[in-house]
Every structure is written in structure tokens, then in C-alpha cells.
MDAnalysis code that builds the backbone (N, CA, C; Angstrom):
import MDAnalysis as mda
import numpy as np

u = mda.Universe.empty(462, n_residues=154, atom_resindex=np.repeat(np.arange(154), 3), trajectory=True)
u.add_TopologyAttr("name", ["N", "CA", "C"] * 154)
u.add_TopologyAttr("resid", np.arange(1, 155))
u.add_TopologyAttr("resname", ["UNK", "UNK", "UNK", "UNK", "UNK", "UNK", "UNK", "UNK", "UNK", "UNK", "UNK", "UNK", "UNK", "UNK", "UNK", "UNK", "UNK", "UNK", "UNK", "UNK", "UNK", "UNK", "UNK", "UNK", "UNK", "UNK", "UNK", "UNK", "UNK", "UNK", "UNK", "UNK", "UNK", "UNK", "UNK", "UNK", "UNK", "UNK", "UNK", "UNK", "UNK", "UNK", "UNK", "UNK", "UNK", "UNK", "UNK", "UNK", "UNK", "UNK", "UNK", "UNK", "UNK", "UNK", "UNK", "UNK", "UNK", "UNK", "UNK", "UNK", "UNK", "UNK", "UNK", "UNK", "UNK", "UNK", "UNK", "UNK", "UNK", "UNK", "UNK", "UNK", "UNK", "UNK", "UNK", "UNK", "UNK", "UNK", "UNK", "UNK", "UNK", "UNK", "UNK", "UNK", "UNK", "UNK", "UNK", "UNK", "UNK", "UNK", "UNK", "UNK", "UNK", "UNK", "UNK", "UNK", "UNK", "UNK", "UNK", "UNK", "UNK", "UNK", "UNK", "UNK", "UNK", "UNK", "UNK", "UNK", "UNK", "UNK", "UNK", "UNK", "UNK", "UNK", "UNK", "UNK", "UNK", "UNK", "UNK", "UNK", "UNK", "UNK", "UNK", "UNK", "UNK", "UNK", "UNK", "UNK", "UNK", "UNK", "UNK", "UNK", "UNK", "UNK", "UNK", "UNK", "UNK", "UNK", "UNK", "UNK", "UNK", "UNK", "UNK", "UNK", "UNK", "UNK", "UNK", "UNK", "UNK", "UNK", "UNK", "UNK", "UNK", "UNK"])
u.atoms.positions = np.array([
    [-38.565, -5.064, -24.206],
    [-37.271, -4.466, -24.476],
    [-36.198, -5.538, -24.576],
    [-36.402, -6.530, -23.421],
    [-34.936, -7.611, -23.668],
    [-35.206, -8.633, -25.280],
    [-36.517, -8.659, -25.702],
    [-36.529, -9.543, -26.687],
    [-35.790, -8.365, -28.284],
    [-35.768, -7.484, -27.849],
    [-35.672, -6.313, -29.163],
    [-34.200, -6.629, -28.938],
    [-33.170, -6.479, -27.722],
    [-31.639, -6.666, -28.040],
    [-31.564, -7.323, -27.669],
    [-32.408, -8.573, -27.638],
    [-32.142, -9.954, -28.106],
    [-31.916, -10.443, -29.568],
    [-32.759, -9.918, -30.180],
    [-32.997, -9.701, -31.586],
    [-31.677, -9.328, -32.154],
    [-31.365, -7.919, -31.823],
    [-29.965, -7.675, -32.158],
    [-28.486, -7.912, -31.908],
    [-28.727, -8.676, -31.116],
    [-27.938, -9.230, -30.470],
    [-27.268, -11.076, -31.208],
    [-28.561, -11.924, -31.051],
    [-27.966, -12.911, -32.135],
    [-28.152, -12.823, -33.274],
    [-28.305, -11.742, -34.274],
    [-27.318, -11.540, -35.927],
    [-25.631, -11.015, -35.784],
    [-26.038, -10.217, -34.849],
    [-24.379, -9.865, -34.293],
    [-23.743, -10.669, -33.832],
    [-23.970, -11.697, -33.266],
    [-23.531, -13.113, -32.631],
    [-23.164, -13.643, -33.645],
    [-24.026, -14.130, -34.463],
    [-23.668, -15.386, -35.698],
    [-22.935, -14.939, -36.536],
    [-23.039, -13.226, -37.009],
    [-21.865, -12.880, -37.763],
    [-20.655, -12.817, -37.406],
    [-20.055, -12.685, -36.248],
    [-18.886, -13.053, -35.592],
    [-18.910, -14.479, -35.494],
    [-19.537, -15.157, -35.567],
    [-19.145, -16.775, -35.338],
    [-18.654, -17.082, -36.109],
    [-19.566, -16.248, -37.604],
    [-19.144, -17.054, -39.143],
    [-17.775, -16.111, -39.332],
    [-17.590, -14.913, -39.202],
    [-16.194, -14.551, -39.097],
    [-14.811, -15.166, -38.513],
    [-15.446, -16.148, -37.533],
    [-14.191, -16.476, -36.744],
    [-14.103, -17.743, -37.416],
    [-15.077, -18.894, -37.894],
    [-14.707, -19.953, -38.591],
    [-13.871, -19.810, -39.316],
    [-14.574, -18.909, -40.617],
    [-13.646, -18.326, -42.072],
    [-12.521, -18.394, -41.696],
    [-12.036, -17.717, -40.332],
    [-10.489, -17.067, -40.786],
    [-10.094, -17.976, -40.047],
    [-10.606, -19.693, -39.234],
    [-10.118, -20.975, -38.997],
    [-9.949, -21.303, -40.004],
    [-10.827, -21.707, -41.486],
    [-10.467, -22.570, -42.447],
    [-9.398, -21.684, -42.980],
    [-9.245, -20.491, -42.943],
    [-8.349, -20.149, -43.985],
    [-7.012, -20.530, -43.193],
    [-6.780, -20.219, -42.371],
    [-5.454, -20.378, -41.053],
    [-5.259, -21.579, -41.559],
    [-6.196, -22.900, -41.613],
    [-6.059, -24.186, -41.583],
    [-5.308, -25.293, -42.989],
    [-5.793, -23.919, -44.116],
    [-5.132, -24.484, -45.456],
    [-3.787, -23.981, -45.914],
    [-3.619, -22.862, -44.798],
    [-1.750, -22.219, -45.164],
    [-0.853, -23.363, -44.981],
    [0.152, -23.502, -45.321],
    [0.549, -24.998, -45.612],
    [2.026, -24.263, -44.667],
    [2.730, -25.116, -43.957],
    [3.666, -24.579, -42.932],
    [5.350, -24.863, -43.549],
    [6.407, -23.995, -43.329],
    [7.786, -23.819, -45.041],
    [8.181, -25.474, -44.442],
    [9.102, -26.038, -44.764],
    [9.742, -27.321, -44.430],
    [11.084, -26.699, -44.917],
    [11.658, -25.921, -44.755],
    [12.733, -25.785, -45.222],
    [13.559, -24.540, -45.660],
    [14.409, -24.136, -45.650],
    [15.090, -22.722, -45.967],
    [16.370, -22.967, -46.833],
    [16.252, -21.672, -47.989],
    [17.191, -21.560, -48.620],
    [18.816, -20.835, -47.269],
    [19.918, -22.065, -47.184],
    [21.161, -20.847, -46.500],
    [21.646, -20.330, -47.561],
    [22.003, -20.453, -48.860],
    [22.990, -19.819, -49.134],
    [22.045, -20.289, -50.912],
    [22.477, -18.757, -51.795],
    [21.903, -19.363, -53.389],
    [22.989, -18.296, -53.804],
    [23.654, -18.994, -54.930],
    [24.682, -18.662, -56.088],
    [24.026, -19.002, -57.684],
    [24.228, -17.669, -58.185],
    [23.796, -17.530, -59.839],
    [22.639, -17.577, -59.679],
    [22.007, -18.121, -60.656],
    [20.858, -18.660, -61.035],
    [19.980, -19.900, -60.330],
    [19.094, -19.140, -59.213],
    [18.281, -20.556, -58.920],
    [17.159, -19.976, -58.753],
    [16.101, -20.438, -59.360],
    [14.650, -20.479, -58.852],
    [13.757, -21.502, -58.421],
    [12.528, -21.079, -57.902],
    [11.465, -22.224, -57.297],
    [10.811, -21.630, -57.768],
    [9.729, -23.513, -58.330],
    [8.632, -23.014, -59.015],
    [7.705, -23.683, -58.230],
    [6.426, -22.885, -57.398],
    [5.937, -23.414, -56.887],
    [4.621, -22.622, -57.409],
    [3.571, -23.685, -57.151],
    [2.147, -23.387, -58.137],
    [1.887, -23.324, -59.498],
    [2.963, -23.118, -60.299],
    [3.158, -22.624, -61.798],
    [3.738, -21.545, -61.637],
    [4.266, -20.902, -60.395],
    [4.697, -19.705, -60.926],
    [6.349, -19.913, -60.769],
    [7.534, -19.239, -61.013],
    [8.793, -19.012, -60.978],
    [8.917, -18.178, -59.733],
    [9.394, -18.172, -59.179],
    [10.048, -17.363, -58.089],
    [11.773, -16.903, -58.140],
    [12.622, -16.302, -58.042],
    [13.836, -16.155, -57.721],
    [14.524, -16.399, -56.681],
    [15.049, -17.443, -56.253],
    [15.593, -17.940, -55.128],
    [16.450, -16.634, -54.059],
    [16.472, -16.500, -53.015],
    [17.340, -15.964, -52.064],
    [17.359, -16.633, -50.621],
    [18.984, -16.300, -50.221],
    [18.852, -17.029, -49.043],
    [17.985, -16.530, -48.106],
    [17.821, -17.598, -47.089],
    [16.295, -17.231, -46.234],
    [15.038, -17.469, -46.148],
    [14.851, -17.630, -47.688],
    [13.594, -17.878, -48.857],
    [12.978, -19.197, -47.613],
    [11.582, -19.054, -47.813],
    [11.193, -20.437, -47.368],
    [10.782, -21.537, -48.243],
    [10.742, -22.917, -48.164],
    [10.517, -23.500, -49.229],
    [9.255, -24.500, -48.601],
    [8.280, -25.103, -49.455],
    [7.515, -25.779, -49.332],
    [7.049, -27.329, -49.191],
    [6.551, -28.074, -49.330],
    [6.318, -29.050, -49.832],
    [5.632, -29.322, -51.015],
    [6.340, -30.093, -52.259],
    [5.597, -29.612, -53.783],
    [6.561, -28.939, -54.389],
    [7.445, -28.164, -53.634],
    [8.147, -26.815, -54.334],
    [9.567, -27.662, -55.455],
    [9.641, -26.858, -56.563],
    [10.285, -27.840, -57.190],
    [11.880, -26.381, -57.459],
    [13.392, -27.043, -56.771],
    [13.741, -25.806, -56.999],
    [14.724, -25.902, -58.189],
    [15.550, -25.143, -58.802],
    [16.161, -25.227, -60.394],
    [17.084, -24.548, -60.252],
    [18.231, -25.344, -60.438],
    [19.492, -24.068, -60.731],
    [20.301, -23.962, -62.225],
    [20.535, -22.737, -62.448],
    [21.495, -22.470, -64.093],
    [22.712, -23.106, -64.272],
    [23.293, -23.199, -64.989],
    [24.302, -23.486, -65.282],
    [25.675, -23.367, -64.413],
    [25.270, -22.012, -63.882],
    [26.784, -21.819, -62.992],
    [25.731, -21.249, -61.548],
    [24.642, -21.753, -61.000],
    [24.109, -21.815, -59.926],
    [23.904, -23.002, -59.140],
    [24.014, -22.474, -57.861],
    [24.057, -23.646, -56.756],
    [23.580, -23.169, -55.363],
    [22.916, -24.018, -54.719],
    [21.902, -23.499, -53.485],
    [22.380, -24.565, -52.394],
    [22.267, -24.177, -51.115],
    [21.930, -24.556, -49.849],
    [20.883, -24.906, -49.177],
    [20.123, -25.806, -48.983],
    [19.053, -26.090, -47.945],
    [18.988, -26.332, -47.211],
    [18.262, -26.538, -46.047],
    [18.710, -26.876, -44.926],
    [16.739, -27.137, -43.800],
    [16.526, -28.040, -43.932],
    [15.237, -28.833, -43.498],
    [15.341, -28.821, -42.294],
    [13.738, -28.683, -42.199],
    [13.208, -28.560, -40.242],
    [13.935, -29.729, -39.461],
    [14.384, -30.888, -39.980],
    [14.824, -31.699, -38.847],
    [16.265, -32.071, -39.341],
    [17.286, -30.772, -40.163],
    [18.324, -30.282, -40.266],
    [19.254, -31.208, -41.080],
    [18.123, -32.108, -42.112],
    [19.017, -32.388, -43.656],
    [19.024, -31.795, -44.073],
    [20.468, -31.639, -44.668],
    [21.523, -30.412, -45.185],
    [21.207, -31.395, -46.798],
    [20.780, -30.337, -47.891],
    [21.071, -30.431, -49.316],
    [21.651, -29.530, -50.028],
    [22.714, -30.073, -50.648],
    [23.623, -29.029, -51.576],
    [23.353, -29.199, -52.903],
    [22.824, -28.191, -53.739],
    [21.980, -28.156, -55.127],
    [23.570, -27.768, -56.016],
    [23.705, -28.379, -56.866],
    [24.813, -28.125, -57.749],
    [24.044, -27.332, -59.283],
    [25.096, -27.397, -60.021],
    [24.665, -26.397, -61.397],
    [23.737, -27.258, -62.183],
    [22.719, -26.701, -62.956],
    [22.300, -27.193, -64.047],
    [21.017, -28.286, -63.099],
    [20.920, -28.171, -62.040],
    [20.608, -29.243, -61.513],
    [18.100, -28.941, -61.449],
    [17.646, -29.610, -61.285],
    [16.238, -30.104, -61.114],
    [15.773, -30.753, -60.124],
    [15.285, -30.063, -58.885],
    [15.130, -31.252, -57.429],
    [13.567, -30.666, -56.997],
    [12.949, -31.814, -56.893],
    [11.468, -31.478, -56.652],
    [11.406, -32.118, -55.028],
    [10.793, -31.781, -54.473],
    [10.238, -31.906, -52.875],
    [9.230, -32.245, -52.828],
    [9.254, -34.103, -53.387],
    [7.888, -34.889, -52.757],
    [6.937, -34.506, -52.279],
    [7.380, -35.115, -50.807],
    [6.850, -35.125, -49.253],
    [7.947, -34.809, -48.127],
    [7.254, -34.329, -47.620],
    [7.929, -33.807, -46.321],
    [6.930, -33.998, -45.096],
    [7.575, -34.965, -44.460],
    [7.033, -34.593, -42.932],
    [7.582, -34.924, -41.728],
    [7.680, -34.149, -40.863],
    [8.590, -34.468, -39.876],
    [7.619, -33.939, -38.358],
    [7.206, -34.876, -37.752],
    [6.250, -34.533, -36.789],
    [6.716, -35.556, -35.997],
    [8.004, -35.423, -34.551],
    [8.509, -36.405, -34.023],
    [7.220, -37.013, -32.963],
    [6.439, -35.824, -32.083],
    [5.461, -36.019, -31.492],
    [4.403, -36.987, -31.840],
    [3.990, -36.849, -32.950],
    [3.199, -37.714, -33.531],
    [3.954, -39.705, -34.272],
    [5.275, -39.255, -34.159],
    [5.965, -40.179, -34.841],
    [5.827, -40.389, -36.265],
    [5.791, -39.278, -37.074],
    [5.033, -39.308, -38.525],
    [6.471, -38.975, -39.001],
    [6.988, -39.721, -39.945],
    [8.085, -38.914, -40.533],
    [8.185, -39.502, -42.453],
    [8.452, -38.740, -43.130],
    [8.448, -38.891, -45.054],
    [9.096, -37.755, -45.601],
    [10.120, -38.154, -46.110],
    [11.299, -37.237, -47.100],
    [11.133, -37.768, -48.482],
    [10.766, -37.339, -49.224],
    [11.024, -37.782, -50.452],
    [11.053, -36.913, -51.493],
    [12.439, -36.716, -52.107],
    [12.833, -35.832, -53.243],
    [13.151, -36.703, -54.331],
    [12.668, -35.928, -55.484],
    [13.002, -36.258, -57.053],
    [14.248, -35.490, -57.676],
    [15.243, -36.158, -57.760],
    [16.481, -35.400, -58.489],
    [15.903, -36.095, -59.959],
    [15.639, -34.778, -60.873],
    [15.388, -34.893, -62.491],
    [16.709, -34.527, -63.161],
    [17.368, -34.042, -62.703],
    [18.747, -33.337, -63.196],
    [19.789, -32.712, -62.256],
    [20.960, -33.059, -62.205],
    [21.827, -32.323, -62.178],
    [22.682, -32.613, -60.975],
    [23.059, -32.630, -59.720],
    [23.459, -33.137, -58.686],
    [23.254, -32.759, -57.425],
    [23.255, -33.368, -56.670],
    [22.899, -33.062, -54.803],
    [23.776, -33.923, -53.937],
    [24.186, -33.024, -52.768],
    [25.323, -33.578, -51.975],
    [23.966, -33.492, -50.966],
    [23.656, -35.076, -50.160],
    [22.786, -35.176, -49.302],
    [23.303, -35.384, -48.459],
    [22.770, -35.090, -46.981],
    [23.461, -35.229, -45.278],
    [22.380, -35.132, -44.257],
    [21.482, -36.781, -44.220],
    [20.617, -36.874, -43.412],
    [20.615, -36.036, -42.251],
    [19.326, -35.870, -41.880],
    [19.075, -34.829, -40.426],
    [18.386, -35.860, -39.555],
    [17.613, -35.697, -38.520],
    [17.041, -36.469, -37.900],
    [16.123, -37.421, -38.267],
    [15.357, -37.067, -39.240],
    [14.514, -38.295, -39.451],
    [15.319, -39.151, -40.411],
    [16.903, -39.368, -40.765],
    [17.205, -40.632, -40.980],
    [17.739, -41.169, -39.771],
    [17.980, -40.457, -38.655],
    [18.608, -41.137, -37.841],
    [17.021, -41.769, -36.640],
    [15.924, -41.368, -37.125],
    [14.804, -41.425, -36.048],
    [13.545, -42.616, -37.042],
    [13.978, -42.620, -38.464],
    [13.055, -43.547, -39.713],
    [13.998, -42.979, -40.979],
    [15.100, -43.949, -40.739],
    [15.204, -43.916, -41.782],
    [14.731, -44.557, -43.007],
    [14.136, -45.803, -42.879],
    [13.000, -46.179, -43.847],
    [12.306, -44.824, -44.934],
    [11.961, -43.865, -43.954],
    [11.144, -42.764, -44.397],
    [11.544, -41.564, -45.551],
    [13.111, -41.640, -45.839],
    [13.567, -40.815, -46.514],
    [14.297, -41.854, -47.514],
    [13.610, -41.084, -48.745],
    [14.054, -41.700, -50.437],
    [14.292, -40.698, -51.081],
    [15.474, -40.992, -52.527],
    [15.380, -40.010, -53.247],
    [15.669, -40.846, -54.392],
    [14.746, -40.282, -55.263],
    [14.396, -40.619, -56.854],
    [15.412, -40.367, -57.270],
    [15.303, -41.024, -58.703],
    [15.860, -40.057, -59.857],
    [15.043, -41.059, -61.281],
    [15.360, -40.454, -62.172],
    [14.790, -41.179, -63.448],
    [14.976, -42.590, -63.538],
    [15.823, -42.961, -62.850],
    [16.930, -44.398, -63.431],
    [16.454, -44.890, -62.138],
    [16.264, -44.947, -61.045],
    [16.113, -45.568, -59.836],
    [15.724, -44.104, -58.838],
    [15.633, -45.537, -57.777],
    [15.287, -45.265, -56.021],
    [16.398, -45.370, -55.229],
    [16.793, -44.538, -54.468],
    [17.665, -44.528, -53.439],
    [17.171, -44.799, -52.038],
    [17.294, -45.625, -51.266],
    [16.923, -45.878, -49.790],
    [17.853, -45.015, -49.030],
    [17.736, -44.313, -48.512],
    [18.691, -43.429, -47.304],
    [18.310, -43.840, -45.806],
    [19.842, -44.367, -45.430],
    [19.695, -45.121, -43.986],
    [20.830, -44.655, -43.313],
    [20.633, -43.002, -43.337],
    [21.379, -41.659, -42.348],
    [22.832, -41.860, -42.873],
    [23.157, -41.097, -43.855],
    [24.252, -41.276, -44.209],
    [24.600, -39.920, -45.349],
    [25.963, -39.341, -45.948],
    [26.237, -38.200, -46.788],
    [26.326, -38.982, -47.526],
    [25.609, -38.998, -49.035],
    [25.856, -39.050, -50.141],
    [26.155, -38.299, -51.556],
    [26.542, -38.145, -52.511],
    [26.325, -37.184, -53.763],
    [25.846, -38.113, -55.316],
    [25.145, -37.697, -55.449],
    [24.008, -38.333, -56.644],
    [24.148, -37.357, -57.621],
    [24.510, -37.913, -58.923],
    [24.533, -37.261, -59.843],
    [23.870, -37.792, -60.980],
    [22.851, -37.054, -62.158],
    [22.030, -37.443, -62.628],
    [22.191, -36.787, -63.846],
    [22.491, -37.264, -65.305],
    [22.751, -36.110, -66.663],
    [21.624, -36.458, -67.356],
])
């Protein structure tokens, strides 16, 4: 008798094992926001994956995420270690890398302005590496060493 719900016992076992891995790897590839829309005026979207999204405040944003504003649109961001970016009209800003892991001491900001303008206002990781935070643009590299700047790019 003990070898019979023994028997039934480890297929029921291993199928819960392999159930509980699965839903580790899947937990493990959700990728965690770096960032929140405060405030979006007119026209702004994020395109993240290929797809378009419609910006609203609150929105979470990614790493990769590339966000776009219209002509008479302009957005607020505001990053886990509380660099403040102000997206102006007409503007194109892609989100490198992001990482901000003080525990570990890991820190990388790096945005691509393709168009249009951004009022930047380091958060902690320029004041903790600033080495670690750059921002592109077509024409050059910007080194940011914790400081407000506005970059404008036509």
C-alpha cells in the first residue's frame, strides 16, 4: 500500500515542482518600471517593444522605453533615485540604461535625446556616480557631474 501512494505521490510532487520553477522564470524576466510619468500635456507617447502606447501621468516607464512628444506636448519624469526630466514639444528621448542599485553599488543613466529638448536635474546617482550618468544626442556626449541642465537638439 505505501509503495502505491508513493507512486502517486511523486508525479504529484514533480508537477508542483515544475509549476513552481515556471512561475520563478517567468517572475524572473518581468523587468522592474525605473521611472514614472508626473505630469503629460498634449501629445506624448511611449514606444516600447514596437508598440505605441499613450502616455498618462502615473504611467510606468521602462528601461529601452523610448518616450515622444507632439508638437504642443510635454511630460514630467521623475526616476527611482529622483532625476527629475522635463520633456519639451516636438521632442525624442530614449532610455538607454538605467540602474540604480545603491546596495550593490551598481549605478548607469544613460539617455539619448534624438530631438527636441530636456530640462535635466540629477537625482542621486549623480550625486553617489556621477561618472555613471550621460546623455547623448546626435552631435555629442554629455558627462553629467550632478547638476540642472537644458539641452536642446533640432
Amino acid at each position: 500500500m505505501m509503495r502505491r501512494s508513493l507512486a502517486i505521490f511523486c508525479p504529484a510532487l514533480f508537477l508542483l515542482l515544475l509549476l513552481a520553477l515556471q512561475g520563478a522564470a517567468a517572475g524572473s524576466s518581468q523587468q522592474e518600471h525605473i521611472a514614472n510619468f508626473k505630469n503629460v500635456a498634449g501629445e506624448v507617447a511611449v514606444l516600447r517593444h514596437g508598440a505605441s502606447l499613450p502616455a498618462e501621468a502615473g504611467m510606468q516607464l521602462y528601461a529601452t522605453d523610448t518616450v515622444t512628444t507632439g508638437k504642443s506636448g510635454s511630460a514630467g519624469l521623475l526616476f527611482l533615485d529622483g532625476t527629475a526630466v522635463a520633456i519639451g514639444p516636438a521632442s525624442r528621448i530614449n532610455i538607454a540604461d538605467y540602474r540604480f542599485s545603491p546596495q550593490a553599488k551598481q549605478y548607469d543613466f544613460s539617455l539619448y535625446l534624438q530631438r527636441g529638448q530636456v530640462l535635466f536635474s540629477t537625482g542621486r546617482i549623480g550625486k553617489l556616480a556621477p561618472e555613471a550618468v550621460k546623455l547623448r544626442t546626435p552631435t555629442a556626449v554629455i558627462g553629467v557631474r550632478g547638476t540642472r541642465f537644458i539641452v536642446k537638439v533640432d
